[in-house]
N, C-alpha and C positions, 0 to 999 in steps of 0.2 A: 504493500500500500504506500508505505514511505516511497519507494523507487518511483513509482505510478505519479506520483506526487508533486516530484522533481521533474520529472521528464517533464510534465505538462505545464511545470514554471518554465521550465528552459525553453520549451515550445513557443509560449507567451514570447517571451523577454525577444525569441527570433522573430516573431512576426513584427512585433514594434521595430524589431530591430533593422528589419527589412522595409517596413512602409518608411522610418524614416530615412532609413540611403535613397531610398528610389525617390521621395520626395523630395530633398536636400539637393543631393545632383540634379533633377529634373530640373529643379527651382534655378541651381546656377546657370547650365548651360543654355536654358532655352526661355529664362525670362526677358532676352534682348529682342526677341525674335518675334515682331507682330504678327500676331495671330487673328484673325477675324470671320467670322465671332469666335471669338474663346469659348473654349467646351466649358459646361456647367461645371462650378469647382463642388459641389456638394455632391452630384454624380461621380465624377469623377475620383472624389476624394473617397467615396463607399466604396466603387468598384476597385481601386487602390488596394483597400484592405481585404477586398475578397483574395484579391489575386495575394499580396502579401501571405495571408492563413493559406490558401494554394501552396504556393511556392516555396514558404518556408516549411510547411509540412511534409510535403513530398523530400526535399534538400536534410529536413531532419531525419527523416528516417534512413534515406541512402548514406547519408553521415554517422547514424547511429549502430548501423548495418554492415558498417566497413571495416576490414581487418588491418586498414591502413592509420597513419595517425599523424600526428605533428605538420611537420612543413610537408610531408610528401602529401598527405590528404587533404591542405591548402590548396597546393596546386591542383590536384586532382577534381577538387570544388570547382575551380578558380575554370578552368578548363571547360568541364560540364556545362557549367552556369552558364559564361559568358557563349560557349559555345551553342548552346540552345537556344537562349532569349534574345541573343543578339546576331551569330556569324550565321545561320541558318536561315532564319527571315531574313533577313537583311541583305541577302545574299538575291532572294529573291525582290526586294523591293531597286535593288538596282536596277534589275533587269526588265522587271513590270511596269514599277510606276513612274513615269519621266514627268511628273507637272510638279515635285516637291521642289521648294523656294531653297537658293542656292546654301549650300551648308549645312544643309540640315540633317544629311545621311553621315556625315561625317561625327556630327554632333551627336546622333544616335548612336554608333558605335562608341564612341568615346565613353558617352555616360550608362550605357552597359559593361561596357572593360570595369569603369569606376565602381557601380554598384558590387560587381561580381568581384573587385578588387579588396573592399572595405568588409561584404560582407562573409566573404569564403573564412579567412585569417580569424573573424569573433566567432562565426556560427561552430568552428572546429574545437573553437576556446571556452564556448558558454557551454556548448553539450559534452566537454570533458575529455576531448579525444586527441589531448596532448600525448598522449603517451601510447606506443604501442601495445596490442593485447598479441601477443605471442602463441596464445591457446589454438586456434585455428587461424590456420594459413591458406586454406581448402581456393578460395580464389586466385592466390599466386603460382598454382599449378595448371592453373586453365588456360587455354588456348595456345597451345603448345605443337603449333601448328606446321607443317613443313609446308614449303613453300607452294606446290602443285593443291595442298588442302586449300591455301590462304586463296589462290589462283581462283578456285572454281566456286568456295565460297562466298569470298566477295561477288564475284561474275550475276551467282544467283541472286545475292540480295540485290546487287543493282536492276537484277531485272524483277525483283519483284517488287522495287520501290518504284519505278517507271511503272509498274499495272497501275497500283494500288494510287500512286499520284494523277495519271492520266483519266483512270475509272470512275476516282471520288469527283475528283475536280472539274469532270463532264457532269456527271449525273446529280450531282449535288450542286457546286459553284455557280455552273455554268447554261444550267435550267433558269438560273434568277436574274431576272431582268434589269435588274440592277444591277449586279454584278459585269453585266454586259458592257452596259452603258458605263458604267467604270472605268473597263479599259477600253470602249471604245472596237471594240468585238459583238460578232454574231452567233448565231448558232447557225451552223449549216446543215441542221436537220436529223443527223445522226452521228454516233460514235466512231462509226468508221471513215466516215466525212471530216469529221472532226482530225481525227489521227493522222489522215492523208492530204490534208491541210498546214501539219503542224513543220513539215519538214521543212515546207515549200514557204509559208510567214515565215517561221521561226525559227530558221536555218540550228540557232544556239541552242534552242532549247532543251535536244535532247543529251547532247554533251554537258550541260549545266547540269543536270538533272542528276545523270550520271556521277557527276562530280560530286554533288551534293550527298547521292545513296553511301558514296567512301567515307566522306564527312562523316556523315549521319555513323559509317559499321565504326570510327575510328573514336567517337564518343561513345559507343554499344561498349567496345572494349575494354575502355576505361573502365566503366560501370562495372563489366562482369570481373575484372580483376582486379578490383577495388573489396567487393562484396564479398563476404561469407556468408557461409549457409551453399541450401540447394540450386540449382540451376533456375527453378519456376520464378524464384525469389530475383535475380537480378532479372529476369525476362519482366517479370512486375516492374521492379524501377526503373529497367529502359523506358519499359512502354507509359510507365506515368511520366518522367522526367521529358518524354521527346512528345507527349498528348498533354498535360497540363503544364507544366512546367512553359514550354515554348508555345501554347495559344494564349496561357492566362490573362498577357496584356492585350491580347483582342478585346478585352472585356472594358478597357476603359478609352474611353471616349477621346477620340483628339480629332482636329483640326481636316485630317488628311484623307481621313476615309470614313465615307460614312455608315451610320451605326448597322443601316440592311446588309451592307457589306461586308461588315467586319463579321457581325453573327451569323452569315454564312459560310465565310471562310475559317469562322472559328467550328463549327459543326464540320466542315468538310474534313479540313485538316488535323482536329483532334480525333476523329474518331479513324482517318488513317493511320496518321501516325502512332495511335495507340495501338492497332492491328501490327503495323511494320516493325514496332518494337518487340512485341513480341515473335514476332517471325525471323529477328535479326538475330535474336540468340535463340531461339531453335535451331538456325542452322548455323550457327556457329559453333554449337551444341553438337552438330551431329557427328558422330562417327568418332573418326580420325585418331591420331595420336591421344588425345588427352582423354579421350573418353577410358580408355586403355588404364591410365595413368589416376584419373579422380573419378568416382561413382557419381554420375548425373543426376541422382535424386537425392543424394545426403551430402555431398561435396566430400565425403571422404575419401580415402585412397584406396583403390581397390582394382578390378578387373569388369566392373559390372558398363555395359553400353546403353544408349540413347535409347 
């Protein structure tokens, strides 16, 4: 009860701890920058703290959950974080949305580094995980991959992050009329029209895409050899870390897109990306070397497979 106790103070203390970095930086870098009209600050400020309880929730548990500790599980945060909420979207709002006023993608990454800078270094220090636990190692033996494994691995998740991006993002995004009008795009009546279309507009996009699924397996990674415990367990905090973690600030209101848009892109893309995380360490999960090497449902060492 006492433990139960504690956790749920330190839990507290992250979330405050996180709405005020995100407030504080937001506040520095982007109060120069006229905005008109200014998003409601009482919406905004609610939705803030939804996503804050989000985020620091999910962050605390992969932190509490980790067999890593001190500076190397700073960085390890430090990495996840910035790489979710910031290099991931942001990756794709270069590409999508060219009418942002000049500065301003620059200024977003920036005060993502920052948040993810201030808050990885407290949240490792308030939930106690200065020090290594030595007891289990079970994630330091995982993915232990030779190189033709790593080959055909990655090969699949890229293709199954290009289904599951291309699938959600027609039948869900790209249904709403709004979302159209957004970028200035149609529907050309079917999915297959759509796909046969994309090469020929969007020469980049499917090498982007592509790029971003390595992205996406090279934070999976982290996570799974960070983690202890079973295999299901880090499949969990991918898929929460890359489905809430990286839509949560769809949820507050700004300036650049509006609110129909954002809530479709947050439905589209969270409930992908929730699916792909799990599918990233399944198959990174399967088979190979390390299955040999650690038991995939208890993380102990043994001979038992996928």
């Amino acid at each position: 009860m006492r433990h139960i106790l504690i956790t749920t103070v330190r839990l507290l203390v992250l979330i405050v701890l996180y709405f005020i970095c995100f407030s504080v930086v937001s506040g520095v870098l982007f109060s120069s920058i006229a905005e008109t009209p200014a998003p409601d600050q009482a919406n905004a400020a609610a939705a803030l703290f939804i996503v804050s309880c989000l985020n620091a929730t999910v962050l605390a548990y992969v932190i509490l959950r980790s067999n890593w500790a001190g500076w190397k599980l700073v960085g390890a945060v430090f990495v996840v974080l910035f790489g979710v909420t910031t290099v991931m979207p942001q990756i794709e709002t270069a590409y999508f949305v060219t009418r942002l006023p000049p500065g301003i993608l620059p200024r977003i990454i920036l005060s993502g580094a920052l948040v993810a800078a201030i808050f990885s270094p407290l949240a490792v220090l308030i939930l106690g995980k200065r020090k290594h636990d030595s007891r289990n190692n079970s994630g330091e033996a995982r993915l232990n991959l030779t190189t033709s494994e790593w080959a055909w691995k990655v090969s699949l998740i890229a293709l199954v992050y290009l289904t599951l991006y291309f699938t959600f993002g027609y039948f869900i995004a790209w249904q709403n009329a709004a979302v159209r009008a957004y970028y200035g795009g149609s529907d050309p009546g079917s999915f297959l029209a759509q796909m046969i279309s994309v090469p020929r507009e969007m020469p980049w996009l499917l090498p982007l895409q592509v790029l971003r699924a390595m992205l996406w397996t090279v934070l999976a990674v982290v996570v799974i050899r960070m983690l202890k415990g079973p295999w299901w367990e880090a499949g969990l905090a991918v898929a929460l870390l890359f489905s809430v973690v990286m839509n949560s600030l769809l949820l507050i209101p700004n300036v650049f897109m509006p609110q129909e848009v954002r809530m479709v892109h947050l439905l589209e893309t969270a409930s992908s990306n929730f699916l792909f995380g799990l599918i990233v360490v399944w198959v990174l999960g399967l088979g190979g070397t390390q299955a040999r090497s650690v038991d995939l449902r208890t993380g102990e060492q043994g001979e038992a497979a996928l």
